[in-house]
VEXKERO-855914 format. One record per residue (C-alpha): residue in three letters; x, y, z. Coordinates in pm, whole numbers, plus 50000, padded with zeros to 5 digits. Layout:
<sites>
alaXYZ...
</sites>
This chain:
<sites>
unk956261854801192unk956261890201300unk952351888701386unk952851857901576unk955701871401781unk953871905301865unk950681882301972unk953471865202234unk954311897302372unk951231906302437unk950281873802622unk953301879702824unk952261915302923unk949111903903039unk950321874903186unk952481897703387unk949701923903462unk947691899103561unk950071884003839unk950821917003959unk946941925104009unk946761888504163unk949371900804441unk947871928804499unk944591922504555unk945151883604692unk947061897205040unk945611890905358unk945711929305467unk943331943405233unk939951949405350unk938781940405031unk940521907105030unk937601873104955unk937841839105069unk939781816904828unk937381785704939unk934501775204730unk930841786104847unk929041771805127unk926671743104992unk923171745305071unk920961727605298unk921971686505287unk918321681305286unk915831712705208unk917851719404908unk917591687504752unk914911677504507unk911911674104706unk911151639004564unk914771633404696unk914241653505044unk913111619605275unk915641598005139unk918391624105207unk916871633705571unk917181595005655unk920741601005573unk920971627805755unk919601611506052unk922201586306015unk925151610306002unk924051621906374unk926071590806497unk923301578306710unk919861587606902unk917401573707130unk913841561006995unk910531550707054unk908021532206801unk904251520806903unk902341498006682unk898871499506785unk896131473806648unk892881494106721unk889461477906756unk886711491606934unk884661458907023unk888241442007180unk890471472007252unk893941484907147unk896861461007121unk899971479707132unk903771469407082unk905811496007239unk909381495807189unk911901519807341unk915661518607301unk919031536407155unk920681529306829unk924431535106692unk923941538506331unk928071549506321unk928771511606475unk925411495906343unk924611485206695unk921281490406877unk919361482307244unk915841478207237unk913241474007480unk909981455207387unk906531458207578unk903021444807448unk900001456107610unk896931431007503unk893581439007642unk891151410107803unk889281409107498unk891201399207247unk891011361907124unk893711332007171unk894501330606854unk895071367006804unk897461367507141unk899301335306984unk899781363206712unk901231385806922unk902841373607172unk904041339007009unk902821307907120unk904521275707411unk903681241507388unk901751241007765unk902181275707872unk900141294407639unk901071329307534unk905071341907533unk906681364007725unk904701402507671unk907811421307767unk911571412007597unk915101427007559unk917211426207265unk921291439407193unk921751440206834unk925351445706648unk926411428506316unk927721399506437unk925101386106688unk922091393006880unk921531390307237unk917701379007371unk916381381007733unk912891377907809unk911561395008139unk911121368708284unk914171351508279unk917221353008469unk919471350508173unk920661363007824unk920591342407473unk923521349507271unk923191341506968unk925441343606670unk925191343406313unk923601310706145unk922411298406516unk918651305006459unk916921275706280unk916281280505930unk913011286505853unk910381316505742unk909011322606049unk912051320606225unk913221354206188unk912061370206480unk915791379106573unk917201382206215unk914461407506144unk915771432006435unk918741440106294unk917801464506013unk919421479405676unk918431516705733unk919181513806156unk920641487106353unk917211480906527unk915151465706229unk911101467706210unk911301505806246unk909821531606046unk912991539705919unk913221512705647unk910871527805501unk911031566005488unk913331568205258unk911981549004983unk908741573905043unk907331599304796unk906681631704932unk903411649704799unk903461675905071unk905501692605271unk905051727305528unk907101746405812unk907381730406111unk909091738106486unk912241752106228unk912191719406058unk909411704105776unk906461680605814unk906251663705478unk902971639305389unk904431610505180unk903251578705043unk905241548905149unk905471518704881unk903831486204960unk907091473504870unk908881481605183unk905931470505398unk907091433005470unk910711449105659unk908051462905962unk907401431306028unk908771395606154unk907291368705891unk904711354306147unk903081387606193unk903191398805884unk901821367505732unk898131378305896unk898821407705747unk898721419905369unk901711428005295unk902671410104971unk904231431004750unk902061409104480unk899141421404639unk900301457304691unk901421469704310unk897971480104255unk897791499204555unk898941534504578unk901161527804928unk900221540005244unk900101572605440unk903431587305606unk904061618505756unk907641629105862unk908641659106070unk912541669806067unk914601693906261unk916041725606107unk919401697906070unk917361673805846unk917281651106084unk913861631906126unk912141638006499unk909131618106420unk907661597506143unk903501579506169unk902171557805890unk898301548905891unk899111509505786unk894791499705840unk894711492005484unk897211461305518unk894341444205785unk892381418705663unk888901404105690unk889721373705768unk892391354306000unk893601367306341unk893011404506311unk889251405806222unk887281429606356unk890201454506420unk889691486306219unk892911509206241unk896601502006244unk899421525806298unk902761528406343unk904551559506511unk908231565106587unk909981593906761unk913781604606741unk915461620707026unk918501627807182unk920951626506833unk924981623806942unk924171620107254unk922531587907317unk924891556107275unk923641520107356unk924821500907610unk925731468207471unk927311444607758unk924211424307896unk923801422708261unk924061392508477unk924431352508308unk924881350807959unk924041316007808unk924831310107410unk922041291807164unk924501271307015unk924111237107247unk921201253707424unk918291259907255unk917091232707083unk914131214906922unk911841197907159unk912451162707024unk916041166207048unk915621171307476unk916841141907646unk914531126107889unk914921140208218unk915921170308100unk914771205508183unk913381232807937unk912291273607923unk909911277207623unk910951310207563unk913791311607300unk913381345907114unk912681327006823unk908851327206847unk909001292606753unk907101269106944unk908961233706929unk912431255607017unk913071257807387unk916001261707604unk917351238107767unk918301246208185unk919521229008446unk916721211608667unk918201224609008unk916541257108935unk913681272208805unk912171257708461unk909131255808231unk908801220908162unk910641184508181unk910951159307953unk910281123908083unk909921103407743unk909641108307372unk907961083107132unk908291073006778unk904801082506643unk903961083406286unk901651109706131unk897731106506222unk895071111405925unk894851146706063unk895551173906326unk892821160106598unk893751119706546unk897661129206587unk896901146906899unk894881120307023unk897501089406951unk899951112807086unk898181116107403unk897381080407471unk901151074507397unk901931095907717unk899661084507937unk900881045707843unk904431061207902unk903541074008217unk901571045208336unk904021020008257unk907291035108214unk907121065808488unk910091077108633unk910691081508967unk910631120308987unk907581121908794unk904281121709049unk901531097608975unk899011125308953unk900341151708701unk899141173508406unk900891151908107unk901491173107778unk902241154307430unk904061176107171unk903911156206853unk906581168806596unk907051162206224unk910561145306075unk913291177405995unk914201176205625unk916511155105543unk916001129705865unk913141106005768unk911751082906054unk912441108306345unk908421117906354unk907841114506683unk905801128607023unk907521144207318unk905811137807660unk906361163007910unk905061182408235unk905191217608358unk905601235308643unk905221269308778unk908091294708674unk910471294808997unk909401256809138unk911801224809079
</sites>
């Protein structure tokens, strides 16, 4: 007992010593007085693992609240000539909201089908629109080509369902509100290299085939491989990825020529690569109210078949889907009209449907022309296949155009 007490007084004293030494040293007038907060961390992304340094500089780049971007996609080929995709814009990654500008540039010598590619293809018209605007925020998306003198709104669940209809679902992205960028991608990369650059890094990274299909919408990546099925044998592709001294990524090129193929509408192109540039971080938020009429999809754009005769059309819906058009009012300017549409069953194959379907127009125009419709016209049959679930609605839509601007 005495031991144990003796052992208590002793913890006391020191206890007491201790406090004393605590107020003594602990006041705010000595000049030997530290910091009570914990040590600065290091850097949020040179510090980090360096197989862990991309990932953490996308989120980095994210944490800047927003910036201004440009991305080029250039299909090179020395026989035909570059196609490029330029798009330019500003993205809120704080809001998830993003504006996005969207150019093509495709030279003389590049085929039909390749331009179809592209640009997207219209039932009379030929090749889509080569320069589009998009808004993007998480609960819709608006579309304007050019060309047109209004916006698309559309909100969730309006596009049609389909594979290659997500030409507007693909631009809104997981890593940035704009999808299709570079930056859905970085951070699933593998850094192999890095070096000093402009007080930032330049790492060289190989990016996994299995983040390949989010750089592109379905129809363009379907002439392209990019099936992860096909790709797990393949060591990824090439990426290299400059930051600022923040973390913050300025610029980020991947050599994607190994995804071309032989075959289908990109043969005989050699290289393909994909640059983007960052700019402009806190500084650069989107404007998201579009300019001028606003029409919504829902009501508006619809399939082909489902136009009612006499009625107007644009072909250009956003949804790089041929048989979807927008329906306008006839008073003003307009792609196409609608004068009839036939039940027509299948033909025994591509060329004998377009030919009954054909014939079926010209009867319907011979016998059964309307009185706005002249004698002599261009007459275009659009044959469509029954939706799902709606047997006995296979059927051809006759039509005319006219000149963008004429009524």
């Amino acid at each position: 007992m005495t031991m144990i007490r003796s052992h208590a007084r002793t913890a006391a004293v020191l206890a007491t010593a201790s406090l004393l030494l605590t107020a003594c040293g602990g006041g705010g007038d000595s000049p030997d007085a530290k910091p009570s907060s914990a040590a600065p961390t290091g850097h949020p992304v040179f510090d980090q693992k360096p197989d862990r340094q991309l990932f953490h500089a996308v989120r980095r780049t994210q944490k800047a609240g927003n910036a201004r971007f440009v991305q080029t996609l250039s299909f090179g080929s020395k026989a035909k000539g570059d196609a490029v995709r330029t798009t330019t814009g500003r993205m809120d990654f704080t809001g998830g909201r993003g504006q996005a500008d969207v150019v093509w540039k495709v030279p003389e010598g590049v085929s039909g089908e390749t331009r179809g590619v592209l640009l997207g293809r219209t039932p009379g018209r030929g090749d889509g629109p080569a320069s589009v605007g998009y808004l993007v925020d998480g609960r819709q998306t608006h579309y304007r080509a050019a060309s047109s003198a209004y916006w698309i709104r559309y909100a969730s669940g309006d596009t049609t369902q389909s594979r290659t209809s997500d030409a507007l679902d693909h631009l809104r992205g997981t890593e940035a509100p704009i999808g299709g960028t570079l930056l859905e991608g970085v951070g699933g990369a593998e850094a192999t290299a890095q070096s000093p650059a402009a007080e930032g890094r330049t790492y060289r990274a190989t990016m996994p085939f299995s983040v390949l299909r989010a750089l592109f919408p379905s129809d363009l990546g379907d002439e392209l491989t990019v099936d992860e099925s096909t790709g797990h044998a393949q060591p990824g592709v090439p990426l290299t990825v400059t930051v600022d001294k923040e973390g913050r990524i300025t610029r980020a090129t991947a050599d994607l020529s190994t995804l071309l193929r032989k075959d289908g509408a990109f043969a005989g192109f050699t290289t393909l690569t994909s640059d983007l540039t960052l700019t402009g971080y806190g500084t650069s938020a989107p404007a998201m109210t579009p300019s001028g009429t606003v029409r919504t999809a829902a009501g508006n754009v619809l399939a082909m078949w489902d136009v009612k005769d006499g009625g107007c059309v644009d072909f250009d819906s956003g949804q790089r889907l041929a048989h979807m058009v927008v329906t306008v009012d006839c008073s003003g300017p307009y792609d196409a009209r609608v004068f009839t549409r036939i039940p027509l069953r299948e033909g025994t194959s591509p060329e004998d449907t377009q030919e009954r379907s054909d014939t079926a127009c010209a009867f319907a125009h011979d016998v059964r022309r309307p009185v706005w419709l002249p004698k002599a016209t261009d007459i275009w049959a659009w044959w469509t296949p029954a939706p799902k679930g709606h047997p006995g609605k296979d059927g051809v839509t006759c039509y005319v155009t006219t000149k963008r601007g004429d009524s």
